[in-house]
C-alpha positions in Angstrom: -4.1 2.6 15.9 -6.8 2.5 13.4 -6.1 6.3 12.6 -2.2 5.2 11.7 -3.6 2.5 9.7 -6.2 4.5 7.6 -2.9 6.9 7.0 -1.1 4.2 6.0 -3.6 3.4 3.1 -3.6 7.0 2.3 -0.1 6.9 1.8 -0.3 3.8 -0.2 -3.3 5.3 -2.1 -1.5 8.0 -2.8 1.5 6.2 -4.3 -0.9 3.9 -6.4 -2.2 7.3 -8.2 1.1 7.6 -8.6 1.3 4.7 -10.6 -1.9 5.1 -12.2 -0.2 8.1 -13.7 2.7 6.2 -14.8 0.2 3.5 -16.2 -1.8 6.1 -18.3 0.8 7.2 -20.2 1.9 4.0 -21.4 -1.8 3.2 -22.5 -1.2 6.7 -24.2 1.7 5.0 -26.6 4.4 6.7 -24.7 7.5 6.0 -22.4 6.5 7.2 -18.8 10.2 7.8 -16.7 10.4 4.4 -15.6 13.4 5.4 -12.7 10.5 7.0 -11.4 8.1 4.0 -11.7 10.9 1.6 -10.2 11.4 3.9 -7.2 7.8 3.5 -6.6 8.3 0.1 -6.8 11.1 -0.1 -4.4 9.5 2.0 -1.8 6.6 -0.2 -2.4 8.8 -3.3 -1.5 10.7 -1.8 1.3 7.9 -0.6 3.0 6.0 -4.0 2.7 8.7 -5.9 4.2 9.9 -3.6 6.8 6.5 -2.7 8.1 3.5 -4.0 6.5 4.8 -7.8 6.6 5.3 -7.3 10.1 2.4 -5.8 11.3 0.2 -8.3 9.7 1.7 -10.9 11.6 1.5 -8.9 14.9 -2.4 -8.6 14.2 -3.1 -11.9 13.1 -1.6 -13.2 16.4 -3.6 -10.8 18.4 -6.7 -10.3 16.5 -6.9 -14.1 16.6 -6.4 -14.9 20.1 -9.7 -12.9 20.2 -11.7 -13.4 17.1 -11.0 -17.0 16.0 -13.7 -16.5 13.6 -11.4 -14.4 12.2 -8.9 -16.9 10.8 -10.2 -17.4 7.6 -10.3 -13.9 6.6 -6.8 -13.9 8.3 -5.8 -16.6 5.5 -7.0 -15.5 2.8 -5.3 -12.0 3.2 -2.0 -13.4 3.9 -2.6 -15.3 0.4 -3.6 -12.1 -1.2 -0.9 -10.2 -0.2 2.1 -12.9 -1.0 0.4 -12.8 -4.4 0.9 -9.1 -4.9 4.2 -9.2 -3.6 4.7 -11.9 -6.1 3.3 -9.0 -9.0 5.5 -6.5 -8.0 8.5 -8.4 -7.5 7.9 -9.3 -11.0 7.4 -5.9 -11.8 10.5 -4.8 -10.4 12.2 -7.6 -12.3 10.6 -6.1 -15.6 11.3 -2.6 -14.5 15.1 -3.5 -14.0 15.0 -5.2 -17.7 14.1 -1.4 -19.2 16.3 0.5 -17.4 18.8 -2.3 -18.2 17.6 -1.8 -22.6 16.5 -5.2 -22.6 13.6 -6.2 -25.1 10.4 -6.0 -22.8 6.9 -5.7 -24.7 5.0 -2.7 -23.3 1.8 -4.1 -23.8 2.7 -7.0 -21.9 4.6 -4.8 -18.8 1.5 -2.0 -19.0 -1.1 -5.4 -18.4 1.3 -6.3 -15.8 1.1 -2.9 -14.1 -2.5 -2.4 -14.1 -3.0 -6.0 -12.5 -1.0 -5.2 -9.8 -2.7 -2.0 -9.4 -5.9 -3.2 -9.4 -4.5 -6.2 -6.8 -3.1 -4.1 -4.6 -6.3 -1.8 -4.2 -8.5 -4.5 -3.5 -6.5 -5.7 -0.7 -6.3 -2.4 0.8 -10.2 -2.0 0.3 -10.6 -5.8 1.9 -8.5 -5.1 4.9 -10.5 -1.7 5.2 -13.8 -3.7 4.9 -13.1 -6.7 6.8 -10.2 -6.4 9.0 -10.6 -2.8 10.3 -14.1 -3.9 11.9 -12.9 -6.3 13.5 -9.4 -4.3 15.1 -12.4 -2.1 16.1 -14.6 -4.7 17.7 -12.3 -7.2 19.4 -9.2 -5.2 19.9 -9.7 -2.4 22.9 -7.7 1.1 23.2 -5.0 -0.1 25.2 -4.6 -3.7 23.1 -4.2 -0.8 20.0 -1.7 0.9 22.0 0.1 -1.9 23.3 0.7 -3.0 19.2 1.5 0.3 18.0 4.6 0.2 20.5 5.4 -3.0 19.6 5.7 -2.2 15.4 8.1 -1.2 13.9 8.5 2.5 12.6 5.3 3.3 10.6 4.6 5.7 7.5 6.2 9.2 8.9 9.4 7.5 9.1 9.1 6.0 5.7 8.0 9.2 4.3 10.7 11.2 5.7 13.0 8.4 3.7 11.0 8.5 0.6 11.4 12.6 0.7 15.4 11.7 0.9 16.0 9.1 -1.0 13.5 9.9 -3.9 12.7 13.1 -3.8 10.9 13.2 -7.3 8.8 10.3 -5.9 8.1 13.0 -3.3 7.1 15.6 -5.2 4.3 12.9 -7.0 3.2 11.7 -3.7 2.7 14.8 -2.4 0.5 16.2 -5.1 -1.5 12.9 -5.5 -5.1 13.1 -4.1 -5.3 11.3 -0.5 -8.2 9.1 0.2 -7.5 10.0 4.1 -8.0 14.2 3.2 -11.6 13.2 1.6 -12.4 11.0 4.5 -12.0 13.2 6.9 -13.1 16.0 5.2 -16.7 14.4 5.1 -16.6 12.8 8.3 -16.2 17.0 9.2 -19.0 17.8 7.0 -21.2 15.2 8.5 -20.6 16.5 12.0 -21.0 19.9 11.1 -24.6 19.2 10.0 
């Protein structure tokens, strides 16, 4: 389970460089291909509400039953991550105002951007610091199995979409570094030593 999870944040990683790319070349003065950014942004959405939303709710239950000291950690991630749904609802708003020719200051859209960025890697790096550990300590091998069956389709499935339905998006994601590659590539290195 924690494997699928760590994917999961590669994926998301990867689509955040993605971003990241998109964001740098409006800091650069120029117009990045903002169909691109707002399919990002609709993957993004998508795969929060059909997966992510739901499997924080199937931990919290769980995890919590187990680890009440958990809760408050519990909260304040749930808080966290209806604020950056918030930002990039708003920045699929904004996105839609471009594509639409509407008046939309880049400064203003490119400050919006990089906050969300920056908000939606530290929630990935809290739930790797703080939630992960405790999945790991609280949760055995067969509670982890018994909550993979119970989620809803993970990342392969939603990749396999994202390659249909946004096969540019594809291409980008798929030649954006993954945090997962480097990760296990020193966890090898480690062992081989």
């Amino acid at each position: 389970m924690l494997t699928q999870l760590r994917r999961d944040h590669a994926n998301m990683a990867r689509l955040l460089h993605v971003l990241s790319l998109k964001h740098r070349t409006l800091a650069h003065g120029k117009r990045p291909d903002f169909q691109l950014v707002r399919e990002v942004a609709d993957y993004i959405l998508d795969y929060m509400n059909s997966f992510t939303i739901p499997l924080e709710r199937l931990y919290s239950e769980h995890l919590l039953a187990k680890a009440p000291e958990a809760d408050e950690m519990s909260r304040q991630l749930a808080i966290d991550y209806q604020g950056l749904h918030e930002r990039l609802n708003q920045l699929s708003h904004n996105i839609d105002m471009i594509l639409m020719d509407a008046v939309v200051p880049m400064d203003r859209f490119a400050d919006d951007l990089k906050a969300y960025l920056d908000a939606h890697r530290a929630y990935l790096r809290a739930e790797r610091e703080k939630l992960f550990p405790l999945i790991r300590t609280h949760l055995t091998d067969e509670d982890q199995q018994r909550l993979l069956k119970m989620l809803p389709a993970g990342a392969e499935a939603s990749l396999s979409r994202l390659q249909e339905a946004y096969p540019q998006l594809y291409a980008e994601f798929k030649e954006a570094p993954s945090p997962f590659d480097r990760d296990t590539e020193n966890e090898n290195k480690s062992q081989s030593q």
